[in-house]
KELUMTI-436070 format. One record per atom (N, C-alpha, C): residue number from 1; atom name; x, y, z. Coordinates in nm, 4 decimals. Layout:
KELUMTI-436070
+-----+------+----------+----------+----------+
!   n ! atom !       px !       py !       pz !
+-----+------+----------+----------+----------+
! NUM !   CA !        X !        Y !        Z !
...
+-----+------+----------+----------+----------+
END
This chain:
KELUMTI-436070
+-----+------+----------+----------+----------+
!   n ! atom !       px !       py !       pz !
+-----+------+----------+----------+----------+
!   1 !    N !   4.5756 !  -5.0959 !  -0.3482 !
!   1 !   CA !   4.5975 !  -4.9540 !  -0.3545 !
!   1 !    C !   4.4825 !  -4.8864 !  -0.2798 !
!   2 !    N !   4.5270 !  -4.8189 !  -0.1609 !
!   2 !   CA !   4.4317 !  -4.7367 !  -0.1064 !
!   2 !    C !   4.4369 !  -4.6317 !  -0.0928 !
!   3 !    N !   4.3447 !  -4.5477 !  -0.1512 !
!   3 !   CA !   4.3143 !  -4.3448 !  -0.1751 !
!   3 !    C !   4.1952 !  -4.3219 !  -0.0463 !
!   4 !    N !   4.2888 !  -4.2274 !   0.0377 !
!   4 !   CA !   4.1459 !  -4.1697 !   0.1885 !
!   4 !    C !   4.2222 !  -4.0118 !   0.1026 !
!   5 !    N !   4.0940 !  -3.9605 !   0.2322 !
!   5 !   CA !   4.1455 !  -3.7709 !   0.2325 !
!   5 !    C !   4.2476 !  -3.7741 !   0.3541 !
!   6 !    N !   4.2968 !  -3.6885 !   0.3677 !
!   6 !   CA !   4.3856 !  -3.6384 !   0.5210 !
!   6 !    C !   4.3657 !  -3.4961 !   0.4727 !
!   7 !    N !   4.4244 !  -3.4624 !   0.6225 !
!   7 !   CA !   4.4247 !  -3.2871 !   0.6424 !
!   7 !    C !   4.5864 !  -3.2583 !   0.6686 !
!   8 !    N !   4.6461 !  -3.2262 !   0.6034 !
!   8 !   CA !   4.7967 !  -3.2048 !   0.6143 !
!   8 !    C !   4.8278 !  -3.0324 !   0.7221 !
!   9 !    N !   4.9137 !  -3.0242 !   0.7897 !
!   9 !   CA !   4.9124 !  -2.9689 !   0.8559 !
!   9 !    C !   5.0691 !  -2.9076 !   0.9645 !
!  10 !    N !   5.1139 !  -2.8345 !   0.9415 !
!  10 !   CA !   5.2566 !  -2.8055 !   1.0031 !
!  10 !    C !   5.2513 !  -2.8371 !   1.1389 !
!  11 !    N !   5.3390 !  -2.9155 !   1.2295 !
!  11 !   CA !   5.3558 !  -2.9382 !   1.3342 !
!  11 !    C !   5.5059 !  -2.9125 !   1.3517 !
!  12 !    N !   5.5615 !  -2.7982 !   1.4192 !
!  12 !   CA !   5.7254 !  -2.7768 !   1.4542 !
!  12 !    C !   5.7441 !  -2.7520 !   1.2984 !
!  13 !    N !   5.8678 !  -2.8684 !   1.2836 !
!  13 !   CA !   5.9514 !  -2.8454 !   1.1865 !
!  13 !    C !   5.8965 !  -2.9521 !   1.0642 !
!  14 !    N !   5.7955 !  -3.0051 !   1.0816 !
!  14 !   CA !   5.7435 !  -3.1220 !   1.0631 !
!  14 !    C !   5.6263 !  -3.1223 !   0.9899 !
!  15 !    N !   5.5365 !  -3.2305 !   0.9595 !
!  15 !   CA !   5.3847 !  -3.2061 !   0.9107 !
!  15 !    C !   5.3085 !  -3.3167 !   0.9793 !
!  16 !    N !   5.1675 !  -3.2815 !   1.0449 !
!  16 !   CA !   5.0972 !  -3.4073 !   1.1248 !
!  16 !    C !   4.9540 !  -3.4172 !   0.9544 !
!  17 !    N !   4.8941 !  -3.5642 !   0.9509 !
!  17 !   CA !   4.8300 !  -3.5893 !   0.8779 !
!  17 !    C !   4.7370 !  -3.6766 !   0.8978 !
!  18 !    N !   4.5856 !  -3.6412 !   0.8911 !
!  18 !   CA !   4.5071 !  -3.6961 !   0.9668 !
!  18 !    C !   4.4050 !  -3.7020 !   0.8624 !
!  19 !    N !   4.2755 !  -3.8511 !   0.8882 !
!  19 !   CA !   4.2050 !  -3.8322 !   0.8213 !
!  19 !    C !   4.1156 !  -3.7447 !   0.8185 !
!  20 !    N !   4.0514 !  -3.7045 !   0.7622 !
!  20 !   CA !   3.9858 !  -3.5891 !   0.7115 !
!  20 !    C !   3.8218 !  -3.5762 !   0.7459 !
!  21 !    N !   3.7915 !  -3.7247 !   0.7614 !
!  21 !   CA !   3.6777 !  -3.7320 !   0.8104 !
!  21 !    C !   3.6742 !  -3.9037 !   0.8945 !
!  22 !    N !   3.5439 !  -3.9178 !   0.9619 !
!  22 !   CA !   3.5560 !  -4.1111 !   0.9792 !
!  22 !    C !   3.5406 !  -4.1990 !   0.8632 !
!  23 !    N !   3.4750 !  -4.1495 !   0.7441 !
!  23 !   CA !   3.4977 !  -4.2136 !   0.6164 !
!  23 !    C !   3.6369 !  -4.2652 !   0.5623 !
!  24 !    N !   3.6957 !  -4.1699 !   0.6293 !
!  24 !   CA !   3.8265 !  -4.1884 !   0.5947 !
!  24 !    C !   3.9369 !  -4.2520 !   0.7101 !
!  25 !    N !   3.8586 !  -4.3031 !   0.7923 !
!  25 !   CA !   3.9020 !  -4.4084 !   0.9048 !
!  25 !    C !   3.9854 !  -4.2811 !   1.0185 !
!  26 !    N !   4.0671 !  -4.3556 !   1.0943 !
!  26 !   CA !   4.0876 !  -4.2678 !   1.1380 !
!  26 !    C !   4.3072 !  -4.2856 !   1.1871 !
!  27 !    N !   4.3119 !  -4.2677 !   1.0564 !
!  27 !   CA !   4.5132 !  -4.2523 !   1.0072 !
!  27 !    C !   4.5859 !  -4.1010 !   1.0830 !
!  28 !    N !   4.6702 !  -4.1527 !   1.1375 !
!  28 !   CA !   4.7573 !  -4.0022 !   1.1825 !
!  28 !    C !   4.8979 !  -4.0649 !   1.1049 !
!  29 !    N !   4.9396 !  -3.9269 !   1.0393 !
!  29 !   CA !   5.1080 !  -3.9749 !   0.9662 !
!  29 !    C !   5.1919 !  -3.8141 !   1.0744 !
!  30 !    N !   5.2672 !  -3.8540 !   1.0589 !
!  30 !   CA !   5.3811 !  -3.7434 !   1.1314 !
!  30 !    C !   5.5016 !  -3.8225 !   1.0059 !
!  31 !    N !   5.5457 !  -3.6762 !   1.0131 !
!  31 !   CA !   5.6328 !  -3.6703 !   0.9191 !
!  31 !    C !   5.7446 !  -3.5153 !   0.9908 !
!  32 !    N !   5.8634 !  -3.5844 !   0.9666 !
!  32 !   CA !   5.9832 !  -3.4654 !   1.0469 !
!  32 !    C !   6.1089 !  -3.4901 !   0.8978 !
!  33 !    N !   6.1381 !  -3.3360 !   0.8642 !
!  33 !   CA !   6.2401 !  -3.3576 !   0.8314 !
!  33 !    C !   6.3774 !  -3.4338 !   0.8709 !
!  34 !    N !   6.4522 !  -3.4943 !   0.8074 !
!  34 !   CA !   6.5601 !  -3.6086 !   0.8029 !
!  34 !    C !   6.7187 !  -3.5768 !   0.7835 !
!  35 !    N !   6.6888 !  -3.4801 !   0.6704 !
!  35 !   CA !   6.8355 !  -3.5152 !   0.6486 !
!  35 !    C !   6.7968 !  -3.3510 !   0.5146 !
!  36 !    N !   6.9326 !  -3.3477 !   0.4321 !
!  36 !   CA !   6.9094 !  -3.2534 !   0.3757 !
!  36 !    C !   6.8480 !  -3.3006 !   0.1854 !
!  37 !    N !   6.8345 !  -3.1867 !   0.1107 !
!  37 !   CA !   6.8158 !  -3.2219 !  -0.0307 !
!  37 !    C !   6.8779 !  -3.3188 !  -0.0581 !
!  38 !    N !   6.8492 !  -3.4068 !  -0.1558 !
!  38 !   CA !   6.8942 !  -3.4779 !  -0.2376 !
!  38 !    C !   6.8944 !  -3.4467 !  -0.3743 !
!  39 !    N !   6.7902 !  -3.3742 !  -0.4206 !
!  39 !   CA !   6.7443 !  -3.2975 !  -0.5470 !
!  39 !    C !   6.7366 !  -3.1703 !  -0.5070 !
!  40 !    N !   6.7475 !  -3.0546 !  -0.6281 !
!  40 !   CA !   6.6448 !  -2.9365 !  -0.5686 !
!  40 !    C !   6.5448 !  -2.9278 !  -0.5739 !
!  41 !    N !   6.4764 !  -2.8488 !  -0.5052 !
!  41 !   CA !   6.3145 !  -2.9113 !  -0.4346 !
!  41 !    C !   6.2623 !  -2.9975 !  -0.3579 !
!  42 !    N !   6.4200 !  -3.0970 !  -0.2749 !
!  42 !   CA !   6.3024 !  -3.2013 !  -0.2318 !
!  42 !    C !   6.3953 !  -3.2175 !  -0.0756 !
!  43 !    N !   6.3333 !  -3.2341 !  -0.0279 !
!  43 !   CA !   6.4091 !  -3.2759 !   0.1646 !
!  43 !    C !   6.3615 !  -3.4402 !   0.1799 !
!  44 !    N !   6.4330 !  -3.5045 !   0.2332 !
!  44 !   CA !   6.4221 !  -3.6006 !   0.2834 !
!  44 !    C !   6.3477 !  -3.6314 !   0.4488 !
!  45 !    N !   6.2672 !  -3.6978 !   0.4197 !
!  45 !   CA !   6.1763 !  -3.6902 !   0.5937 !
!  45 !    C !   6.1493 !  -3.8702 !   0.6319 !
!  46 !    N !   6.1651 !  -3.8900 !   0.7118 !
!  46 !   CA !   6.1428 !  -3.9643 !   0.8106 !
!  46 !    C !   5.9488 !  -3.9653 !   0.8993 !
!  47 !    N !   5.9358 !  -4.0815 !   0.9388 !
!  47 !   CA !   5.8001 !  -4.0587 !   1.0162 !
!  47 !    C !   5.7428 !  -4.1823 !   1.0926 !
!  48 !    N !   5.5872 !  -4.2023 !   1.0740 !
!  48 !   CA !   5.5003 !  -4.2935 !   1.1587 !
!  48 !    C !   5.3384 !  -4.2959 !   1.1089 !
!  49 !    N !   5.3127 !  -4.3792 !   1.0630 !
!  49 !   CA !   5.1516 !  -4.4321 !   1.0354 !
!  49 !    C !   5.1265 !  -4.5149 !   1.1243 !
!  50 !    N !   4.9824 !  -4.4405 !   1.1769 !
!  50 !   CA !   4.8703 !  -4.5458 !   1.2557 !
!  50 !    C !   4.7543 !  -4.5198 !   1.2489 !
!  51 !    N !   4.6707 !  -4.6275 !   1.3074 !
!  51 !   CA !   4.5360 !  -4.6229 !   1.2736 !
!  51 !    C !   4.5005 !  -4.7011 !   1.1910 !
!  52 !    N !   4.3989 !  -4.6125 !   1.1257 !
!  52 !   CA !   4.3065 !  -4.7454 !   1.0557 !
!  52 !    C !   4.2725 !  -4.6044 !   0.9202 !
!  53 !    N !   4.3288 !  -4.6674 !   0.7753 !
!  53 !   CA !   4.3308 !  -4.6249 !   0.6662 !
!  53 !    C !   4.1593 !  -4.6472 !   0.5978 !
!  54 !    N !   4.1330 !  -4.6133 !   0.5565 !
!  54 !   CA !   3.9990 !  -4.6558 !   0.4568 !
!  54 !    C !   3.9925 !  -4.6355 !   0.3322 !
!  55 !    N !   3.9873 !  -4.6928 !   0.2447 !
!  55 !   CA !   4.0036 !  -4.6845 !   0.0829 !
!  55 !    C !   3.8480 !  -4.5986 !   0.0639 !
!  56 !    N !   3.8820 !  -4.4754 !  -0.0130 !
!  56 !   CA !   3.7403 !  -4.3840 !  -0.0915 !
!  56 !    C !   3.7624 !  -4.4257 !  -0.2167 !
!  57 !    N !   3.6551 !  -4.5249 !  -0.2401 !
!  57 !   CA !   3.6080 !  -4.5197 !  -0.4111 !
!  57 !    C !   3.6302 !  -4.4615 !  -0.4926 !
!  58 !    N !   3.5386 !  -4.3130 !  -0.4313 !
!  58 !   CA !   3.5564 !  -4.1742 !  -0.4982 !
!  58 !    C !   3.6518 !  -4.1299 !  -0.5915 !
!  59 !    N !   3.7892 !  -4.1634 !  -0.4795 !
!  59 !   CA !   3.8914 !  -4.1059 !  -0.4767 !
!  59 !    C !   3.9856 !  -4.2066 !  -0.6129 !
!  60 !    N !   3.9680 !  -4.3373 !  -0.6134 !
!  60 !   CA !   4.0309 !  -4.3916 !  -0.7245 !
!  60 !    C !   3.9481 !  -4.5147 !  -0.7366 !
!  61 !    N !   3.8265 !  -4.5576 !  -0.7896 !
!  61 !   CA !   3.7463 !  -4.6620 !  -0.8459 !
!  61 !    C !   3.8665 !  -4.7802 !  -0.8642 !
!  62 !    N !   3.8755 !  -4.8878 !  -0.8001 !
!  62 !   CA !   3.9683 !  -5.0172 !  -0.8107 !
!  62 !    C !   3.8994 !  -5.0809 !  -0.7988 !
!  63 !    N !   3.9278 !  -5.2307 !  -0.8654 !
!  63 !   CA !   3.8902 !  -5.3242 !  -0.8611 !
!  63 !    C !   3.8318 !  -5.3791 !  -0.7348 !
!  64 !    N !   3.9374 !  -5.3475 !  -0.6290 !
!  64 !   CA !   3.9223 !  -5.3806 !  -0.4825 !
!  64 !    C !   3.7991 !  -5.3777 !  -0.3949 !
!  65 !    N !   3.7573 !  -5.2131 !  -0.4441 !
!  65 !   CA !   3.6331 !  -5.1548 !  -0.3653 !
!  65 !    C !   3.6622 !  -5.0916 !  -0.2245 !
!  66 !    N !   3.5637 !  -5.1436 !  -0.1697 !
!  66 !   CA !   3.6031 !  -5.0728 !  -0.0415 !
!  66 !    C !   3.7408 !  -5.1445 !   0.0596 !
!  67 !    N !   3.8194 !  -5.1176 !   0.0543 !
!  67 !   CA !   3.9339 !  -5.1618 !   0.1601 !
!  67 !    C !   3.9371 !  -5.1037 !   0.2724 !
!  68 !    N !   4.0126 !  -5.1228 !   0.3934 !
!  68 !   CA !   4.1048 !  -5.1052 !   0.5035 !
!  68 !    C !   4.2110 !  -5.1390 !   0.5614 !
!  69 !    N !   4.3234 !  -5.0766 !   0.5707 !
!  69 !   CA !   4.4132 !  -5.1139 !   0.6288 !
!  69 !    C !   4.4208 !  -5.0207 !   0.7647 !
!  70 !    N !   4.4682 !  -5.1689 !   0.8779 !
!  70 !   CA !   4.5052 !  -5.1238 !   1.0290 !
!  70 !    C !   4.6415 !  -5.1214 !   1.0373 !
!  71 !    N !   4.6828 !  -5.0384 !   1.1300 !
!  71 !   CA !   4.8146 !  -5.0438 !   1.1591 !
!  71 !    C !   4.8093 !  -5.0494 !   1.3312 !
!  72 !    N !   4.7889 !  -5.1687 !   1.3525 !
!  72 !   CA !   4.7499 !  -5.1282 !   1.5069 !
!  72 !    C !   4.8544 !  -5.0769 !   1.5987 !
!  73 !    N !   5.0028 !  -5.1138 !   1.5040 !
!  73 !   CA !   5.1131 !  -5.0506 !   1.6355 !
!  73 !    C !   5.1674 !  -4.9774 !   1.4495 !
!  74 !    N !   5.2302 !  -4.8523 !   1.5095 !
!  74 !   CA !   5.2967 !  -4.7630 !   1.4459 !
!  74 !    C !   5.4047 !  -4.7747 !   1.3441 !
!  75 !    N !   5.3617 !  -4.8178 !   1.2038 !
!  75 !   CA !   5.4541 !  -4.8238 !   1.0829 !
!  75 !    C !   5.5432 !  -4.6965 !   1.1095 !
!  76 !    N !   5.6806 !  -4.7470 !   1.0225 !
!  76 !   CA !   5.7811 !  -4.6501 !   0.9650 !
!  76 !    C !   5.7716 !  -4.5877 !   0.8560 !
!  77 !    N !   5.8332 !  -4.4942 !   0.8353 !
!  77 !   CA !   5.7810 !  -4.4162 !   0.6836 !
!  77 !    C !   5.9544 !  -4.2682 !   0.6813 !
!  78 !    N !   5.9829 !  -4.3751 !   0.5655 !
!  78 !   CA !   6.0739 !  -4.3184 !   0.5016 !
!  78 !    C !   6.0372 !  -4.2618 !   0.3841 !
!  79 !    N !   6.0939 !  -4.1488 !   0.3021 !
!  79 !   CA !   6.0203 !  -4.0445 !   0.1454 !
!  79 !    C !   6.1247 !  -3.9502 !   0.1579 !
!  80 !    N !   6.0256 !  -3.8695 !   0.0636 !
!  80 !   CA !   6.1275 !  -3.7272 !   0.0471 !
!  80 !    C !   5.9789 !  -3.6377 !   0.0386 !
!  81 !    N !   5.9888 !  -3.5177 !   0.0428 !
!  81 !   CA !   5.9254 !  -3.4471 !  -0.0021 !
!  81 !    C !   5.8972 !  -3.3301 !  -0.1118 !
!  82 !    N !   5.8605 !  -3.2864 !  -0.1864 !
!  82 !   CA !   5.9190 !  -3.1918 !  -0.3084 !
!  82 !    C !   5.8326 !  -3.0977 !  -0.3211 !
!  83 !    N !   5.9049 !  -2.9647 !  -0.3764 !
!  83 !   CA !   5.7897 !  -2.8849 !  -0.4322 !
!  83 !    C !   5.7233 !  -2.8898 !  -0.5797 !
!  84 !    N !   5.6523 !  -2.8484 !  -0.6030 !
!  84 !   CA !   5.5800 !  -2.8680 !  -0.7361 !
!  84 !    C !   5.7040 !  -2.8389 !  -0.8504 !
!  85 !    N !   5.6891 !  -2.8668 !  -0.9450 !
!  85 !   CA !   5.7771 !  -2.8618 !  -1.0748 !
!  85 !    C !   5.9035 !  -2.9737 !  -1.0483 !
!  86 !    N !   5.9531 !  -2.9902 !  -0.8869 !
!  86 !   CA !   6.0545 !  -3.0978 !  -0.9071 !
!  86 !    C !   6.0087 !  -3.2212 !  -0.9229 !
!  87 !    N !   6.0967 !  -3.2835 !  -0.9640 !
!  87 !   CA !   6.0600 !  -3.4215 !  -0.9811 !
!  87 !    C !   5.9730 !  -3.4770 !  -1.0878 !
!  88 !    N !   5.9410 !  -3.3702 !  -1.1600 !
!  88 !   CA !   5.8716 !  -3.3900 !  -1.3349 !
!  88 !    C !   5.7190 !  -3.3479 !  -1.2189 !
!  89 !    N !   5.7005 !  -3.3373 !  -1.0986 !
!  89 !   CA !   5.5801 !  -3.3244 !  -1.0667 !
!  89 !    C !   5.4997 !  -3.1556 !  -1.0855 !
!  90 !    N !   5.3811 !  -3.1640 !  -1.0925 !
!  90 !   CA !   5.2758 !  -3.0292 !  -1.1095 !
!  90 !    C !   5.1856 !  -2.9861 !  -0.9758 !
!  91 !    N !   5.2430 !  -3.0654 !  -0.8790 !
!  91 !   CA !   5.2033 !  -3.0275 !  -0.7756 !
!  91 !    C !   5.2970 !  -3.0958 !  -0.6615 !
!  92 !    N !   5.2849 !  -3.0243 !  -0.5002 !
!  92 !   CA !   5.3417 !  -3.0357 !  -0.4132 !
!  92 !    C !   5.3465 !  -3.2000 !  -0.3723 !
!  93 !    N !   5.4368 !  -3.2744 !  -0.3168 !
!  93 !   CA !   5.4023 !  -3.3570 !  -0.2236 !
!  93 !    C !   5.4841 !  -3.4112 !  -0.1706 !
!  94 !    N !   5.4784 !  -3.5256 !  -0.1429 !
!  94 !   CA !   5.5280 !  -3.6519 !  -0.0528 !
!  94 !    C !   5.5035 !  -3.7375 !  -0.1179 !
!  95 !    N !   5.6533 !  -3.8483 !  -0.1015 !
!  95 !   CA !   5.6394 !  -3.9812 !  -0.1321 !
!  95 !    C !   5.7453 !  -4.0825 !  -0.0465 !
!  96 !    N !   5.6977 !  -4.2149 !  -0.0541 !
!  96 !   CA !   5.8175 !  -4.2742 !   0.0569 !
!  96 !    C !   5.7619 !  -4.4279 !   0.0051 !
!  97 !    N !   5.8423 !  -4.4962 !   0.1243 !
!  97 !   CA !   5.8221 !  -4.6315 !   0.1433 !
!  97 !    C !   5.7844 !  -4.6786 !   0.3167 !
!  98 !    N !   5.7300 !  -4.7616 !   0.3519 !
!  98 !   CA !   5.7228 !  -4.7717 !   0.4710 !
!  98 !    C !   5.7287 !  -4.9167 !   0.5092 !
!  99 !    N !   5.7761 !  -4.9811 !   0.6551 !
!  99 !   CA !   5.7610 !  -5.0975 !   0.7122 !
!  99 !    C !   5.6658 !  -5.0510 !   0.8143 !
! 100 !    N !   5.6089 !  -5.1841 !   0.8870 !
! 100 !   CA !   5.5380 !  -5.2047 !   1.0037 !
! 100 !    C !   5.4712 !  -5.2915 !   0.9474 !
! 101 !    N !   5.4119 !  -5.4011 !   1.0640 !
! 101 !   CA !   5.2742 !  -5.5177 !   1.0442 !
! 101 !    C !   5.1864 !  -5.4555 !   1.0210 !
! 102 !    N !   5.0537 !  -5.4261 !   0.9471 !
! 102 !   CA !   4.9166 !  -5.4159 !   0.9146 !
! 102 !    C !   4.8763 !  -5.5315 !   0.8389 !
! 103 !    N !   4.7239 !  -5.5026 !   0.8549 !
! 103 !   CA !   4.6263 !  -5.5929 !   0.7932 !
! 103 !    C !   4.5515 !  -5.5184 !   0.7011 !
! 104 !    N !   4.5175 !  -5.5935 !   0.5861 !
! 104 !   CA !   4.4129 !  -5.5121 !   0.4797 !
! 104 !    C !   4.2717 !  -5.5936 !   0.4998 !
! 105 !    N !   4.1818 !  -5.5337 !   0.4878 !
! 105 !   CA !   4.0669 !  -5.6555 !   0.4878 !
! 105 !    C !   3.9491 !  -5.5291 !   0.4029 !
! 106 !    N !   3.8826 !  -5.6447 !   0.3295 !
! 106 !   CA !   3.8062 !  -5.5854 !   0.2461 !
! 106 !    C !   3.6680 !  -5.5829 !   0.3301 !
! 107 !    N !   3.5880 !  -5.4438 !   0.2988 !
! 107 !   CA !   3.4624 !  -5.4441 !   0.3446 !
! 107 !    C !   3.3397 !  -5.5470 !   0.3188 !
! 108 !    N !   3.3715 !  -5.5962 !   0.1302 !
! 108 !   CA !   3.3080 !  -5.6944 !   0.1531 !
! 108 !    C !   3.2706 !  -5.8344 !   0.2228 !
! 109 !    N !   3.3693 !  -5.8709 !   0.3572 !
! 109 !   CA !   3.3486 !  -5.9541 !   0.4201 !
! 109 !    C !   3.4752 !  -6.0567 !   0.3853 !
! 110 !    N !   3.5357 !  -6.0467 !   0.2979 !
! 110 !   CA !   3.6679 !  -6.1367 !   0.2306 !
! 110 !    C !   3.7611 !  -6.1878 !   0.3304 !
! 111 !    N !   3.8743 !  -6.2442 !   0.2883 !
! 111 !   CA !   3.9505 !  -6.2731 !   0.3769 !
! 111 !    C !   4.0502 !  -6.1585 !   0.4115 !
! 112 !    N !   4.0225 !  -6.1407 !   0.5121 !
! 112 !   CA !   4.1955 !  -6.0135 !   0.5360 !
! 112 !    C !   4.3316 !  -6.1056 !   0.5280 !
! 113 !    N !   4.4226 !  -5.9771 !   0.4874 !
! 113 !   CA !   4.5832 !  -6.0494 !   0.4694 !
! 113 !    C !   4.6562 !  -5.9411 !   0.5570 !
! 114 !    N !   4.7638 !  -5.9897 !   0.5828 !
! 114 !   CA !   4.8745 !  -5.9202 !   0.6538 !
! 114 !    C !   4.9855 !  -5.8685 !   0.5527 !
! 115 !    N !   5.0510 !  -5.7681 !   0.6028 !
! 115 !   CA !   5.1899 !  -5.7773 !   0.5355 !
! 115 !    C !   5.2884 !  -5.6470 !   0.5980 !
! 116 !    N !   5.3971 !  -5.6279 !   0.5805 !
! 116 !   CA !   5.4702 !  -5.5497 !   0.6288 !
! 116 !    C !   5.5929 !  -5.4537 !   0.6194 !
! 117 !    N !   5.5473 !  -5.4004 !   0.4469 !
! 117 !   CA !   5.5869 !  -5.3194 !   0.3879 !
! 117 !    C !   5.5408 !  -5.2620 !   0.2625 !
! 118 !    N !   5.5128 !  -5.1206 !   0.2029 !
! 118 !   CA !   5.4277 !  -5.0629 !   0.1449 !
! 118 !    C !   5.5001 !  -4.9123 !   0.1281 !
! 119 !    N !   5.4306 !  -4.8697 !   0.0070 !
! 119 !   CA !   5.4721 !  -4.7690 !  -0.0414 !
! 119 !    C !   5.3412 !  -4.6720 !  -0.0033 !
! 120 !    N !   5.3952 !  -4.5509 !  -0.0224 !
! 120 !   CA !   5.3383 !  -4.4047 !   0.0903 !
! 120 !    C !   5.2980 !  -4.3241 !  -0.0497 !
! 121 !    N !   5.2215 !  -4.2127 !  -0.0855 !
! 121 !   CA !   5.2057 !  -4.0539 !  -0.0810 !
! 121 !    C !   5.1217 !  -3.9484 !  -0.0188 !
! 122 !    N !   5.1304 !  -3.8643 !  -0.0272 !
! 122 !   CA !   5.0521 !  -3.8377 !  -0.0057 !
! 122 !    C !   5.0449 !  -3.6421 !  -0.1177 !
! 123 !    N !   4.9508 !  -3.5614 !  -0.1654 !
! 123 !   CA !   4.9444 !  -3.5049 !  -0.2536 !
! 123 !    C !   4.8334 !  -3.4181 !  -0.2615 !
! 124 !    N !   4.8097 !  -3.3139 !  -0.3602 !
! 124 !   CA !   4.7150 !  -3.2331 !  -0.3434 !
! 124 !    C !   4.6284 !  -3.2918 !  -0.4365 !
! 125 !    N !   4.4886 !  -3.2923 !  -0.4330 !
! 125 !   CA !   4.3782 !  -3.3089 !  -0.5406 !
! 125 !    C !   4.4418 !  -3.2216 !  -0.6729 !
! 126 !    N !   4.3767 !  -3.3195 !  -0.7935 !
! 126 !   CA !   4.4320 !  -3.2243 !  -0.8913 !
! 126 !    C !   4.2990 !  -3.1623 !  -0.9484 !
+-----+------+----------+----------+----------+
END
């Protein structure tokens, strides 16, 4: 499980999402609406992760520690998106599933693994 910051941000019809700082490696998500509601409150979106993710401690203390995941060629990223109160949620966001090859490898020097499918959010600080 890896928690970075991003800077969420309207692009067109769409949202671009970037890390927030180099601590936070350096991830771009694009995200375009898809298709229509499925719920009220929520649109369905389509997208793309790349880069290089960085796990913040800060952000959720795991067992793991410091992680990274690369995406050196451009994951898929399927979700929905919702406004606050839908979905039993108290704040805005995004959620999905995604394919593409990446690697995770831990800062402590460990062995990195591969794999090529993973679940997405992304959300406001609470």
């Amino acid at each position: 499980m890896l928690y970075t910051r991003v800077t969420v941000s309207r692009s067109g019809s769409g949202w671009i999402a970037v890390a927030s700082s180099a601590a936070a490696g350096d991830v771009q998500v694009s995200l375009q609406p898809s298709g229509r509601a499925v719920l009220a409150g929520t649109l369905s979106v389509t997208g793309s992760i790349s880069g290089v993710v960085i796990h913040m401690p800060e952000l959720l203390n795991v067992p793991t520690g410091a992680v990274r995941a690369n995406f050196r060629s451009p994951g898929e990223l399927q979700g929905v998106a919702f406004t606050a109160g839908s979905l039993n949620s108290s704040a805005a966001g995004l959620d999905g599933l995604g394919t593409g090859t990446f690697s995770v490898t831990p800062e402590n020097g460990g062995e990195p693994c591969s794999a090529s499918a993973f679940s997405w959010s992304i959300f406001s600080p609470q």
